[in-house]
N, C-alpha and C positions, 0 to 999 in steps of 0.2 A: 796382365791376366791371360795374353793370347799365350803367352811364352811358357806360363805353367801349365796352360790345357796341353799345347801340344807334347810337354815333359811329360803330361802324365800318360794321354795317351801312346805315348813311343815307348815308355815305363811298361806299360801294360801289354802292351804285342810284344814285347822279345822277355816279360817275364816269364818260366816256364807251366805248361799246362800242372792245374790240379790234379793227380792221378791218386785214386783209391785202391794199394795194394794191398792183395788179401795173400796171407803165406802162411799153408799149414803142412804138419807132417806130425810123426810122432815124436814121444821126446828124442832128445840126444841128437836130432838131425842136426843142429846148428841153427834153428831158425829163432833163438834168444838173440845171441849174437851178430848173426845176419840181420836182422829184421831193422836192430837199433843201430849198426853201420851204417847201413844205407840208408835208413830216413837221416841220419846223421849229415849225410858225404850229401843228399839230395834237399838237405833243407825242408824235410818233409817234418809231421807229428808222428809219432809210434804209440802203440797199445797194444799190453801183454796182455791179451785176455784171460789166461789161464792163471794172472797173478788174482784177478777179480774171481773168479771159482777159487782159488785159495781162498782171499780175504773172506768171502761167505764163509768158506768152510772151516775158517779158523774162529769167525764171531762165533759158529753153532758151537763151537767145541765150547769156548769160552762162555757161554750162556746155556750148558747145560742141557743142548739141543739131542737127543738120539738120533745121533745118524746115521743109523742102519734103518731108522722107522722113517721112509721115504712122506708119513701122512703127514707126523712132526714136523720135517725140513720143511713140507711144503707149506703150511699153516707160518710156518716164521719165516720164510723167502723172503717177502716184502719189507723185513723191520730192519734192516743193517742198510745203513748210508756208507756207500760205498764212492769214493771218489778217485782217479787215477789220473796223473799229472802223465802229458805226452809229449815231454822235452826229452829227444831220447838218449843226450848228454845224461840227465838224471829223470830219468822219471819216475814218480812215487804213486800212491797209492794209500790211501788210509779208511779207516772203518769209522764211521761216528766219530769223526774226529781226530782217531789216533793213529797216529803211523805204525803201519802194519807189515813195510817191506820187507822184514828181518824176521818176524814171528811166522808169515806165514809160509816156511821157507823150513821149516824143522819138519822132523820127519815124521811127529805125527799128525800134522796135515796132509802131506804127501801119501799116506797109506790109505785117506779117509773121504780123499778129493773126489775121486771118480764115481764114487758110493753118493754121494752130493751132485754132483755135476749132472749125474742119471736121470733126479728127478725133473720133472717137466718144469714144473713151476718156478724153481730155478733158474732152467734154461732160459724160460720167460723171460723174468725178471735181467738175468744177466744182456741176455741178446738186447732188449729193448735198451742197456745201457749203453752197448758197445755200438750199437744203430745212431744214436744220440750222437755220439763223440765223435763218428765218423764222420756224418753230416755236419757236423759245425766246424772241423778243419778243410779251413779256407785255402791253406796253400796243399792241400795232401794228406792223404795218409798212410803209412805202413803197419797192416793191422795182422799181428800173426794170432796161429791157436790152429784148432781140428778143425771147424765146424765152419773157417770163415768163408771162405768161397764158394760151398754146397747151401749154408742156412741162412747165416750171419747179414750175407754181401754177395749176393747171388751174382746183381749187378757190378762189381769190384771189374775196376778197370783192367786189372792183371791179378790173374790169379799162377800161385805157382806154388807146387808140392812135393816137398823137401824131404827125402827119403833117404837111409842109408839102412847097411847088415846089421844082423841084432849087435855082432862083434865088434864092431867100430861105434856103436851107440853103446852099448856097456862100457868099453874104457874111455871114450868121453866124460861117460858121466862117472867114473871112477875117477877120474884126476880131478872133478869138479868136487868130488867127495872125497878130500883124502881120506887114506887108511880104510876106505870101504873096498869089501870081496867084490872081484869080479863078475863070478859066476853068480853070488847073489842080484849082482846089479843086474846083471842080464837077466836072472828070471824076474826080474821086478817090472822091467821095463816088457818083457812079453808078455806078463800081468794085467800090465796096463794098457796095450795095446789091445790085448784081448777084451777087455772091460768097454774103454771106449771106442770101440769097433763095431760092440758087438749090441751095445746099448739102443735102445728104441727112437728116443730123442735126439736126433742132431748126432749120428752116429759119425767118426773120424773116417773118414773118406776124401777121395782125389775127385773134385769138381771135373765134369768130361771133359771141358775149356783148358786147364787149368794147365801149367807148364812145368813139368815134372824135371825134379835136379835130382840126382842123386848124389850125393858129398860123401860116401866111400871114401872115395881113392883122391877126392879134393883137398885141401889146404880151406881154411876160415878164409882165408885172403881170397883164396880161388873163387869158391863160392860167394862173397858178398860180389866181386866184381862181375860174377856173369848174371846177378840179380839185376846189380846196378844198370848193367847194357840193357837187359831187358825192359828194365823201367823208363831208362832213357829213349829207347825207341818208341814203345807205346805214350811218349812225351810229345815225340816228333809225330807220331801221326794222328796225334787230335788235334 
């Protein structure tokens, strides 16, 4: 019995600290990519928050919601069960049951998100899940989106915010879309930057804390590895 106490306690002092990283920027920075590398590489849990404002935003469409009438959304905010797996090898997400990874990913959710995402009671709703899922990962988390390190997770161990030029965010997201225009993409994404920037609720902002990368001129590789030092040190000093 002595021989398994002390296994566990030696177990337990050189496992690594819990850290709650919050990573936000706008689209195209790489912080999909980055987010699920590193909780991957760090043995941590992930959550796409902005797959869950999708998922709402794909149930309203699907149940005949008007979501341009902010009164609507907010009146149905509460009725979609929303659940999101944080294995960041696969993580899923599904509405009432149904898996939802793939649907809510077409493009007219995408044109309809931000117009959803605005209203409050939503954010409510969303925030108070994303709070949930943080607090019950026991080894960690990596929790990217806009709003995580200013609203979300104020207290987030490390926060950091992932920036790049509109130009290198449009052909990103251009190769992720084949066959889609460039210059459309770009104004789409200044679109949206302007929408969630500019919004009342939980506007996309750089927490004053927070550790600003910019991935311009980085490689994916670059950039998950100077996350990962980061998260590593803030390991070592708690």
């Amino acid at each position: 019995m002595t021989t398994t106490v002390e296994t566990v306690s030696a177990a337990a002092r050189t496992a690594p600290a819990a850290v709650i990283v919050a990573i936000d920027g706008p689209s195209g920075t790489g912080k999909s990519s980055t987010s699920k590398a590193v909780a991957a590489k760090l043995g941590l849990s992930y959550l796409d928050t902005g797959a869950q404002y999708r998922a709402i935003t794909w149930w309203m469409l699907n149940n005949g919601i008007d979501v341009q009438d902010a009164a609507e959304v907010a009146t149905a905010a509460a009725k979609p069960v929303i659940v999101s797996g944080t294995d960041p090898s696969a993580p899923t997400i599904t509405v009432d049951g149904e898996d939802a990874a793939g649907p809510i990913r077409t493009q007219e959710v995408t044109s309809k998100v931000s117009a959803v995402s605005a209203v409050p009671e939503v954010r409510a709703r969303i925030t108070e899940l994303q709070r949930s899922i943080a607090t019950a990962a026991e080894i960690g988390i990596v929790v990217e989106g806009r709003d995580i390190g200013t609203t979300v997770l104020p207290d987030a161990d490390l926060k950091i915010f992932l920036t790049a030029s509109p130009e290198a965010r449009a052909a990103r997201r251009s190769g992720e879309l084949k066959g889609s225009d460039l210059a459309a993409t770009k104004e789409a994404l200044i679109k949206r930057d302007t929408a969630d920037s500019s919004r009342k609720t939980s506007p996309l902002a750089k927490a004053d804390d927070a550790v600003e990368v910019d991935t311009t001129e980085l490689t994916l590789q670059q950039v998950i590895e100077c996350v990962v030092t980061l998260v590593e040190e803030k390991r070592a000093a708690k």
